[in-house]
N, C-alpha and C positions, 0 to 999 in steps of 0.2 A: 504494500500500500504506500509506504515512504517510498521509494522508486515511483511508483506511478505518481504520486502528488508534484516530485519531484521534477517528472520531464512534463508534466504539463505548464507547471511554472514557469520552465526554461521555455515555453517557446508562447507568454502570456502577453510579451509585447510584440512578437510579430505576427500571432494569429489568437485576436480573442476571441474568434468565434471556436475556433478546436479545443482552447483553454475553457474554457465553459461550457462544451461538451465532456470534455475528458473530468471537469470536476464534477459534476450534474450528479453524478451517480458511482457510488463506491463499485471498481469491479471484483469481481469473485472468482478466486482460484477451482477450479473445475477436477474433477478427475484428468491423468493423463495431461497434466499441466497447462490445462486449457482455462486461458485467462477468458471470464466474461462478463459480458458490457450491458448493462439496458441501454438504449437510447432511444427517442423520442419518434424519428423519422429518417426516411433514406436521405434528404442532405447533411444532416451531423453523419448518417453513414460515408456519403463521401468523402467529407470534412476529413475523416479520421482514417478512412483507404487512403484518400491523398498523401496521408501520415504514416501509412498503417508501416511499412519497413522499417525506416527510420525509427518507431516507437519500439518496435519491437526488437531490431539490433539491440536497442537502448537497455533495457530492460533483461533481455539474454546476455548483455555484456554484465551489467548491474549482477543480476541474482546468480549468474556464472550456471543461467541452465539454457544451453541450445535447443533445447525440444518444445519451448513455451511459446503456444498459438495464441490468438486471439480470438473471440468469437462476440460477435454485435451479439443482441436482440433487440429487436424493434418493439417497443409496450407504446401503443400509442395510447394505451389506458391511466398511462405515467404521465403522460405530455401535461405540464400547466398550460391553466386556460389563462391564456391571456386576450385582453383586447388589442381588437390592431385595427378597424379601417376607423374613420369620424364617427360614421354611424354608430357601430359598437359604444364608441367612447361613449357617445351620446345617450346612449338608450341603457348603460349600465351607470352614468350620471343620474338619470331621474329614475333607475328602480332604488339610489341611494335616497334622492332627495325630490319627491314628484313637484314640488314646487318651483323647480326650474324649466321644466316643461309649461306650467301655469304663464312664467314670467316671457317665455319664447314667444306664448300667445298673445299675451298681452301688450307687447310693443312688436306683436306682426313680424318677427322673424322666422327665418325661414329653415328649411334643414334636408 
């Protein structure tokens, strides 16, 4: 686990999107030295194929064991909800406070 927290770190300034995949989710030593992953979706998959040699040289040089594979899964049951377009934003602003929707109407704004 200190090796993995490790090479994520080292590469936090030039790829934050890999570092925040690779921290997202503790991985689990497997039978057969099969290191595994949850991940969210097939782009952090890529993210982390793009990587995937280099981590793992890394990591087989670190723990001094050649035979240690990698294995994703994809839980998309894991994924956080997050908001992402206006609307979203919008429409999980007034399930918090419906009176912002009152006020939208009331000076004829639009959405």
């Amino acid at each position: 686990m200190d090796k993995w927290r490790k090479f994520a770190y080292s590469i936090k300034l030039k790829d934050l999107d890999l570092y925040s995949t690779l921290s997202a989710n503790d991985p689990i030593l497997r039978d057969n030295f099969r290191i595994e992953l949850d991940i969210y979706n097939t782009t952090q998959e890529s993210d982390i194929n793009s990587k995937r040699k280099d981590l793992l040289r890394y990591l087989r040089k670190q723990l001094n064991n050649t035979i240690l594979d990698l294995h994703l899964v994809i839980d998309k049951s894991k994924e956080p909800k997050g908001v992402f377009t206006e609307k979203d934003k919008y429409k999980k602003l007034v399930e918090k406070n419906p009176k912002v929707d009152e006020l939208r109407k009331k000076f004829g704004l639009s959405f």
